[in-house]
C-alpha positions as CSV (number, residue, x, y, z in Angstrom):
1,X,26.1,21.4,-57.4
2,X,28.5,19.7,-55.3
3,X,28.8,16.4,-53.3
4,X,28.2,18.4,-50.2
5,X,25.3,20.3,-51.7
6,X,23.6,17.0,-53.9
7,X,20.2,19.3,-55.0
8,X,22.1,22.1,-55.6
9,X,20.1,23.9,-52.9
10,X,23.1,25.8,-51.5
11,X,24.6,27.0,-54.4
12,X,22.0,27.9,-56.7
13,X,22.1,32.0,-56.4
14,X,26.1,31.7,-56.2
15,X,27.8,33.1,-59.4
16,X,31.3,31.9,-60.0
17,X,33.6,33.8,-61.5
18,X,37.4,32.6,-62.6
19,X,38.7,32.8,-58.6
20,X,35.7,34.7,-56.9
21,X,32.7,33.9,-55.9
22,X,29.4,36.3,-54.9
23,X,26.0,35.3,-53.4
24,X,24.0,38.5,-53.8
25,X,22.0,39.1,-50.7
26,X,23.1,36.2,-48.5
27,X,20.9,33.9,-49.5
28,X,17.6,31.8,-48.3
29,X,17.5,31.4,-44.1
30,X,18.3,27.7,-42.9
31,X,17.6,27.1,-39.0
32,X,20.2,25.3,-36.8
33,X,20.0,25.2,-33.0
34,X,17.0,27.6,-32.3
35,X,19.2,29.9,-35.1
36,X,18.3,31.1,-38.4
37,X,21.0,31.5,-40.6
38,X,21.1,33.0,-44.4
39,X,23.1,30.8,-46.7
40,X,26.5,32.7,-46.5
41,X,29.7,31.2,-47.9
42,X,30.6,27.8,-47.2
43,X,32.7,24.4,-48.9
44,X,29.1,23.2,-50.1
45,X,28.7,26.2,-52.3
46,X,32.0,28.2,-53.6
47,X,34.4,25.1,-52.3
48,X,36.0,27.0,-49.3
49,X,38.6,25.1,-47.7
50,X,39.2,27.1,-44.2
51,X,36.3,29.8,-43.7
52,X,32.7,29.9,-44.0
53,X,30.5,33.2,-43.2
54,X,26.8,33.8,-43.1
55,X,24.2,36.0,-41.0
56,X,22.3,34.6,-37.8
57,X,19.4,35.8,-36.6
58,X,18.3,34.3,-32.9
59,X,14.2,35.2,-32.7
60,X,13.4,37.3,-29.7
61,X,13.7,35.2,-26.6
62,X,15.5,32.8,-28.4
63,X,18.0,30.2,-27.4
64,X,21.1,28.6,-28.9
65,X,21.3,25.5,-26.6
66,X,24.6,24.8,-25.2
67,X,27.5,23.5,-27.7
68,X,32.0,23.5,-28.4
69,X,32.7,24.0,-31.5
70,X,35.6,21.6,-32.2
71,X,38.7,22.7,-33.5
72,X,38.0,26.0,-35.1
73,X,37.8,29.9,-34.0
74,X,34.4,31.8,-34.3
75,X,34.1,35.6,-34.7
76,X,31.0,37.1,-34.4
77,X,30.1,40.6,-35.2
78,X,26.6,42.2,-33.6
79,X,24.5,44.1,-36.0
80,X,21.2,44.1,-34.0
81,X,20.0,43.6,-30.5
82,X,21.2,42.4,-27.8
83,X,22.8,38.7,-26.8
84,X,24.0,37.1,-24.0
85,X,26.7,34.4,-23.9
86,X,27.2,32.2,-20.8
87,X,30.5,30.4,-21.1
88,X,33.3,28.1,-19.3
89,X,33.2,25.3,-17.2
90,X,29.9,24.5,-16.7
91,X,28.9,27.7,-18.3
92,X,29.5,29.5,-15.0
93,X,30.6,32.9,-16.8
94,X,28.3,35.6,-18.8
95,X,28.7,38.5,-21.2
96,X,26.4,40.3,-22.6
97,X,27.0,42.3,-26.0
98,X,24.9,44.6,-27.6
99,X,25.2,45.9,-31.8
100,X,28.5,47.1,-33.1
101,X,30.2,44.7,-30.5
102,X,32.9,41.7,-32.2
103,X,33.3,39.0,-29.9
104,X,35.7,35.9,-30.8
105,X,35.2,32.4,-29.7
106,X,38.1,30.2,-28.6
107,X,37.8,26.3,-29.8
108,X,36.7,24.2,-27.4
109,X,34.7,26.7,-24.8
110,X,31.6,25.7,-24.1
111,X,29.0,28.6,-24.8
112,X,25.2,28.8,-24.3
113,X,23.6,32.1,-26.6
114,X,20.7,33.8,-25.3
115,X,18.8,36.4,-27.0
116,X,18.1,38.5,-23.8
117,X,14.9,40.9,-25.4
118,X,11.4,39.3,-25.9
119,X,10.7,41.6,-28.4
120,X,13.7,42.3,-30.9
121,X,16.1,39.6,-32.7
122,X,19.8,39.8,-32.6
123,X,21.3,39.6,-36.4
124,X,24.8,39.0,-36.4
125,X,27.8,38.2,-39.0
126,X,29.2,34.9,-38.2
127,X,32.7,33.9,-39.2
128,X,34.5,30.4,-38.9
129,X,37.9,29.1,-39.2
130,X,35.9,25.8,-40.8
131,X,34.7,25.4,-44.5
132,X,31.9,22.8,-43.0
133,X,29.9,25.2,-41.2
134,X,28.2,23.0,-38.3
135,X,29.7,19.7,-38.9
136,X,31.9,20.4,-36.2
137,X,30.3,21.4,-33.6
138,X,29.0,19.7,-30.4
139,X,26.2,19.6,-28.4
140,X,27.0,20.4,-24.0
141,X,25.1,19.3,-20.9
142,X,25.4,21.9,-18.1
143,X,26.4,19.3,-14.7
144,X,23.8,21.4,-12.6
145,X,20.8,22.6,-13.9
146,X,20.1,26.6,-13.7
């Protein structure tokens, strides 16, 4: 357990080892932002000071409403399905991506993620440049509606 992680919830299939840590599987799913993400590798759970890493899954036809993250790089790599991001001012921009595709996230650009198939998810690896996972990140309003 750890101040960030009171229940020990986060850590409890992590086994430390003198300088390495392993979470066999990648843990149970927690949802954030229409997302579900395994437990992965954060500072509540092996005491990471720069990176965190887990697995997102966005349901089909699901939604990761708009957000910045603030002050820290995001790569993503696509292991199934199919996602679109619409980015940029306003979120004016769109690319769409598609499994075996890495895709890196600049801080501070607004982003909206949509799952573009009604029928399959899209599972990918998620890597920060932040220990805290979500703690940094903000919520964005679109000026015009779609």
């Amino acid at each position: 357990m750890s101040p960030q992680d009171p229940a020990g919830e986060l850590s409890r299939h992590v086994e430390l080892h003198a300088g390495l840590a392993v979470l066999r599987g990648g843990g149970e799913a927690r949802g954030w932002n229409g997302i579900r993400y395994k437990t992965g590798l954060s500072a509540k759970n092996v005491g990471a000071t720069a990176l965190s890493m887990n697995v997102a899954t966005i349901p089909p036809g699901g939604v990761a409403a708009a957000h910045i993250h603030v002050d820290f790089e995001v790569m993503l790599y696509i292991l199934e399905g199919r996602v679109r991001h619409e980015y940029g001012p306003n979120l004016e921009f769109a690319v769409e991506n598609t499994a075996g595709d890495f895709i890196f996230i600049e801080p501070g650009v607004p982003h909206e993620v949509f799952n573009v198939s009604q029928t399959e998810p899209v599972v990918a690896v998620v890597a920060r440049s932040d220990a805290s996972e979500w703690e940094h990140i903000v919520p964005y309003e679109r000026r015009n509606a779609r």
